[in-house]
C-alpha positions as CSV (number, residue, x, y, z in Angstrom):
1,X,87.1,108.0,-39.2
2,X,84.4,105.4,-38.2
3,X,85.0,102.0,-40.3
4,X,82.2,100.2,-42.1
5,X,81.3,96.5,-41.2
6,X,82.3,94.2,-44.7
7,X,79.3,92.5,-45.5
8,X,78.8,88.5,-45.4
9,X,80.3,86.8,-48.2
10,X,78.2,84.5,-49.2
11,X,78.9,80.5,-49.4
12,X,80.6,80.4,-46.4
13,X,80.0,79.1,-42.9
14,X,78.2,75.6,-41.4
15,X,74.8,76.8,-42.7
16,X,76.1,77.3,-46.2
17,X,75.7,74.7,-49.3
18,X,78.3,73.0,-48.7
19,X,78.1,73.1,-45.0
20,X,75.0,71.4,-45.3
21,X,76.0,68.9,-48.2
22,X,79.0,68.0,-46.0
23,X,76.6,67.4,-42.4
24,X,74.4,65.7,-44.6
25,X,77.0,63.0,-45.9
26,X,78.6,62.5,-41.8
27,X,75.0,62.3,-40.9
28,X,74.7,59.0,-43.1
29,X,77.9,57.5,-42.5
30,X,77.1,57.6,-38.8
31,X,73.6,56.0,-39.8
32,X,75.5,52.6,-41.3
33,X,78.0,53.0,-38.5
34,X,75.8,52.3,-36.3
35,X,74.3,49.1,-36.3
36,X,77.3,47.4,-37.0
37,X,78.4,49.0,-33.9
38,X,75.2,48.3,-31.5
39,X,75.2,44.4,-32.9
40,X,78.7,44.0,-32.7
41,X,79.7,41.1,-29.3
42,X,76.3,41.8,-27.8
43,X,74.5,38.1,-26.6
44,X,71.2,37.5,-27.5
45,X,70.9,38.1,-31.2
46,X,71.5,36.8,-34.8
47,X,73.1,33.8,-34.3
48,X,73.5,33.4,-30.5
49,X,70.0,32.7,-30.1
50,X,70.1,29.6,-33.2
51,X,72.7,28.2,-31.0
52,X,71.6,29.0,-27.7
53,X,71.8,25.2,-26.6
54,X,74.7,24.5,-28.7
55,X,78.0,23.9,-26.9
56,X,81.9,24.4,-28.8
57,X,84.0,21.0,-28.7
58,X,86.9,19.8,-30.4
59,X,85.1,17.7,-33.1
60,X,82.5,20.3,-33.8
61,X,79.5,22.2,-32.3
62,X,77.3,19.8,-30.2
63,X,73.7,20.7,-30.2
64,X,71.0,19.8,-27.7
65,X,69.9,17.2,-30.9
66,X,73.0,15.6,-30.7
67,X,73.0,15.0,-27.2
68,X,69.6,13.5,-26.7
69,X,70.6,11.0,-29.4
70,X,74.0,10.3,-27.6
71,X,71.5,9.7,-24.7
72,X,68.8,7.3,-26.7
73,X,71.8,5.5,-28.2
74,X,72.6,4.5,-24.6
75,X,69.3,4.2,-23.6
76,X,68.4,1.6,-26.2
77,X,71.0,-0.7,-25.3
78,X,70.7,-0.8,-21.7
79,X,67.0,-2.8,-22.8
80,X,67.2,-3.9,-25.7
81,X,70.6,-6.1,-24.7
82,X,68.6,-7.7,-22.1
83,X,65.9,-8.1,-24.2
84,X,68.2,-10.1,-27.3
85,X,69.6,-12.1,-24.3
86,X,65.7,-13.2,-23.5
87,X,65.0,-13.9,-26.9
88,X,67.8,-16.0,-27.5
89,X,66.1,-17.9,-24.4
90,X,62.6,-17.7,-25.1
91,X,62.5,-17.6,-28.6
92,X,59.6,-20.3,-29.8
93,X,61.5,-20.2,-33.4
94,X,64.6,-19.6,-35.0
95,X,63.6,-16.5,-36.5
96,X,62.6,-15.0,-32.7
97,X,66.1,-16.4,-31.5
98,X,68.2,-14.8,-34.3
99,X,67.0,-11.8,-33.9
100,X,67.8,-11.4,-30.5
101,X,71.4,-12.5,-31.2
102,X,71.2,-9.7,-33.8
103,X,70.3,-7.5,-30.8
104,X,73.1,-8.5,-28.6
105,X,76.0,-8.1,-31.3
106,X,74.8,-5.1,-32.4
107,X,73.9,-3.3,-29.2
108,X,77.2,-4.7,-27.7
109,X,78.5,-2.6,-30.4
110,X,76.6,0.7,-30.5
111,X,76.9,0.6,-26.6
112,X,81.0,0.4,-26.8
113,X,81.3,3.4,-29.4
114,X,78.4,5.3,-27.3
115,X,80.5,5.2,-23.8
116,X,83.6,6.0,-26.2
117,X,81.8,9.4,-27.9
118,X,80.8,10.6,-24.5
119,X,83.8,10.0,-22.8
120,X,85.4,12.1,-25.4
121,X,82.7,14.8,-25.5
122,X,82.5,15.0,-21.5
123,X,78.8,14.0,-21.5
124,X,77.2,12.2,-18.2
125,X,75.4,8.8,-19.7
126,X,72.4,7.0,-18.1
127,X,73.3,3.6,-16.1
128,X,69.9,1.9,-16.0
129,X,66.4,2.2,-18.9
130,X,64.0,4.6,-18.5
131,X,60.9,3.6,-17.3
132,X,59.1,3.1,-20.1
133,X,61.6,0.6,-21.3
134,X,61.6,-1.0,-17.9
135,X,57.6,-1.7,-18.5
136,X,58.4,-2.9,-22.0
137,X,61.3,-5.4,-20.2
138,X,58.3,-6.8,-18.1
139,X,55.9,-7.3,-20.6
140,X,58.5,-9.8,-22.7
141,X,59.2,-11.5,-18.9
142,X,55.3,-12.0,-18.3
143,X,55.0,-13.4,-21.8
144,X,55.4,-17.5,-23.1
145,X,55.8,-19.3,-26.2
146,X,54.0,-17.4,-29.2
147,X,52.7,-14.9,-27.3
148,X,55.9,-14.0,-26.3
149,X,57.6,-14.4,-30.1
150,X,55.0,-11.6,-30.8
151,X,55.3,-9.0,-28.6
152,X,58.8,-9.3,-28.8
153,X,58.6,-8.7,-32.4
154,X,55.7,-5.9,-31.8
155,X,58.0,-3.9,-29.2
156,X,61.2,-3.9,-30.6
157,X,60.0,-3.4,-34.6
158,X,58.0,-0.3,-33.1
159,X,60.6,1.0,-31.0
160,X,63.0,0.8,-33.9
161,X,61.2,2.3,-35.8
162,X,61.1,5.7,-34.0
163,X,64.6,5.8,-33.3
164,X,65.7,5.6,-37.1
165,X,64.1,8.8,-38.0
166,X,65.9,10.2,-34.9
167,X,69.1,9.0,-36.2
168,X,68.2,10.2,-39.9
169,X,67.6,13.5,-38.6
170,X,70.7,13.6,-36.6
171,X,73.1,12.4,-39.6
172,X,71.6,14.9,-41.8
173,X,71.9,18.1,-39.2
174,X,75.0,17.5,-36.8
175,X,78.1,19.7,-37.3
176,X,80.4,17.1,-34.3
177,X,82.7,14.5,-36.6
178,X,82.0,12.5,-33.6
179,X,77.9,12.1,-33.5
180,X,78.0,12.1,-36.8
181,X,80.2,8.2,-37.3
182,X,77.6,7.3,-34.5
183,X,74.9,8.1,-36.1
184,X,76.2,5.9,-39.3
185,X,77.0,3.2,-36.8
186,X,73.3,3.9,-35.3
187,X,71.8,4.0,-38.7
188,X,73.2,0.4,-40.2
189,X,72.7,-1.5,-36.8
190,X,69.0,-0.2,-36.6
191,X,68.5,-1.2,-40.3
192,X,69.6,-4.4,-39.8
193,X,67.3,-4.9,-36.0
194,X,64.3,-3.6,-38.5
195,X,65.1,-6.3,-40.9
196,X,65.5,-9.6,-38.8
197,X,62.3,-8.5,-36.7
198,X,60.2,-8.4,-39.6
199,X,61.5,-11.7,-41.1
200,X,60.1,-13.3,-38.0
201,X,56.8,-13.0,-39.5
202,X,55.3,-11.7,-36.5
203,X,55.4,-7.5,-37.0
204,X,51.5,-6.5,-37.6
205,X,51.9,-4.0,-40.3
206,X,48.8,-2.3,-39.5
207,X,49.2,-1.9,-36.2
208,X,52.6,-0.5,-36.5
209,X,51.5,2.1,-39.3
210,X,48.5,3.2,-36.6
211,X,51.2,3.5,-33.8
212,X,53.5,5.3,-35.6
213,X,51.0,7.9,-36.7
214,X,49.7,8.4,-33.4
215,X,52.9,8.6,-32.0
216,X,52.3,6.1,-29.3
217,X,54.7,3.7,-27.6
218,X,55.0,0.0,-27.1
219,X,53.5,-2.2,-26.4
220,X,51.2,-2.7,-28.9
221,X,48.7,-4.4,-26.6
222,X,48.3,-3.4,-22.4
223,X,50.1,-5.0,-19.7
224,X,49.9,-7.7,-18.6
225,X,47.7,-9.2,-21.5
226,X,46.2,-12.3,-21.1
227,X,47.2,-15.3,-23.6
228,X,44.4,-15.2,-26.7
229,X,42.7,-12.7,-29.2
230,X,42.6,-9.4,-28.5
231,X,39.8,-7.2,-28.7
232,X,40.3,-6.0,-31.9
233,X,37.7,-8.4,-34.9
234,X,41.4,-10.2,-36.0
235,X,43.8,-11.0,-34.2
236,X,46.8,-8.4,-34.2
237,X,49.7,-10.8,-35.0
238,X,49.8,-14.5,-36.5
239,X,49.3,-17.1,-34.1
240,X,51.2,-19.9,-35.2
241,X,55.0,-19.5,-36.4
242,X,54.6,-18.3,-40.1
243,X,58.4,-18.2,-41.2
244,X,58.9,-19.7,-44.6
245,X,60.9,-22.6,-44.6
246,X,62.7,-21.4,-47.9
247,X,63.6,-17.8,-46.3
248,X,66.9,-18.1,-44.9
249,X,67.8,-15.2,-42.5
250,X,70.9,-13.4,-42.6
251,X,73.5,-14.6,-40.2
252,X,74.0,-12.8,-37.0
253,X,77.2,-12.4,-37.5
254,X,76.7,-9.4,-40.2
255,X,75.9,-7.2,-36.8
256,X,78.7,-5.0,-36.6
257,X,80.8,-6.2,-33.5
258,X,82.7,-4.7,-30.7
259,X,86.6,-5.0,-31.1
260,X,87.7,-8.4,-29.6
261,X,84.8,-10.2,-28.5
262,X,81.4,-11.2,-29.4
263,X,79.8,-8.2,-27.0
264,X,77.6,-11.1,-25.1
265,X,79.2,-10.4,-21.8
C-alpha cells in the first residue's frame, strides 16, 4: 500500500514568520557590529588624525604648538640677551639702560628653565638666532645715541608683542605640565619686557598697531637707516628723551632670576 506525502505544516522553516523576524534582528545586530569593528585600532581616523603631530611624554601629550614655542622661548633669548647687554651699554637714558637689564635677568631666566624643559622632554634646541634676529642684532650695532634708544625700544616692544599671544595661546591649549609652567614663566617675563620698553617713552604706538596688523617684523624702519626723520610727515618716535622725571621705573630686580646668580654671565 502506496503511502501518501504529509503535507507542509505551515510556520515552519527559514522562510517562515519567524524565520524571517529572527534573520531580520541578526541582520541588524551585525549592522552596529560593524563599525565598531572596522574603526576599532585602525590609524588614520577620529582622533589619530587631531593628533597626528602630537607625541606621548611623561608630563603630557606634546603638540607641534608646544614645541615651536619651546623653540621661540630659546630663540628669543639667544638675541634678545645680547641685545639687554647692548642696551645696558648704549643706553642714552636710564629708562633705555633698565630695560636692558630687565632683558638680561629675565632672559637669563627663561633661557635656564628652557634648556631644563627640553632636556627633559628630549627636544634638540637652536645654539645661535635666526636670521631675522641676527639683522635685528645689527640694526641696534649700526645705531648711536637716540637713534639707537629708539629702535631698540621699536624692535624689542614689536617683537614682544608677537611672542605674548604665542605664549597666551600655548597656556590656554597645552596638555604637557611641563610647557605649561614655561609658558607662565614666558608669560610674566614678557609682561614685564612690554612694560619697561614702553616706559622708555620711545614705543610709536601707531606704528606698532600698523605692524602688528600687518603682521610684519622688526624693524620698524629699513636697514641701515640714516640718522634723522623718516619719510613718513612726523617723525615715527620722539627725538629727544621724553621720560618723566616723576615716573620711577620698576627695579630690575623684579625680573624673575636664575637660581644662584644674577644670569649676566
Amino acid at each position: 500500500m502506496r503511502s501518501r506525502k504529509r503535507p507542509p505544516i505551515n510556520g515552519r522553516g527559514i522562510f517562515s514568520g519567524t524565520g524571517i523576524i529572527v534573520a531580520g534582528l541578526m541582520a541588524t545586530l551585525l549592522a552596529m557590529i560593524f563599525p565598531i569593528w572596522s574603526y576599532a585600532d585602525r590609524s588614520g581616523t577620529g582622533l589619530d588624525v587631531l593628533n597626528a603631530d602630537t607625541v606621548s611624554t611623561g608630563y603630557g601629550p606634546l603638540s607641534a604648538l608646544d614645541r615651536d614655542f619651546i623653540t621661540k622661548v630659546r630663540l628669543a633669548g639667544l638675541w634678545e640677551l645680547p641685545a639687554g647687554r647692548q642696551a645696558r651699554q648704549k643706553g642714552s637714558t636710564p629708562a633705555v639702560r633698565t630695560a636692558g637689564e630687565h632683558l638680561i635677568e629675565g632672559h637669563a631666566f627663561l633661557d635656564e628653565r628652557v634648556r631644563d624643559v627640553a632636556a627633559k622632554l628630549s627636544l634638540q634646541l637652536p645654539n645661535e638666532p635666526s636670521e631675522q634676529q641676527q639683522e635685528w642684532l645689527a640694526t641696534l650695532n649700526a645705531a648711536q645715541g637716540v637713534e639707537y634708544d629708539s629702535r631698540f625700544a621699536n624692535i624689542l616692544r614689536l617683537a614682544h608683542g608677537k611672542v605674548f599671544s604665542v605664549v597666551a595661546q600655548v597656556r590656554a591649549s597645552t596638555r604637557n605640565s611641563l610647557v605649561r609652567k614655561l609658558a607662565d614663566d614666558a608669560n610674566t617675563t614678557v609682561l614685564d619686557h612690554i612694560t619697561v620698553l614702553e616706559a622708555t617713552g620711545y614705543v610709536d604706538y601707531d606704528a606698532l598697531a600698523r605692524d602688528m596688523v600687518a603682521d610684519s617684523t622688526p624693524p620698524l624702519t629699513p636697514p641701515p637707516a640714516p640718522p634723522g626723520p623718516t619719510s613718513d610727515p612726523a617723525p615715527a618716535v620722539p627725538m629727544t628723551p621724553p621720560p618723566s622725571p616723576g615716573y620711577t621705573l620698576p627695579s630690575a630686580a623684579s625680573s624673575p632670576r636664575p637660581k644662584g646668580g644674577s644670569g649676566d654671565s
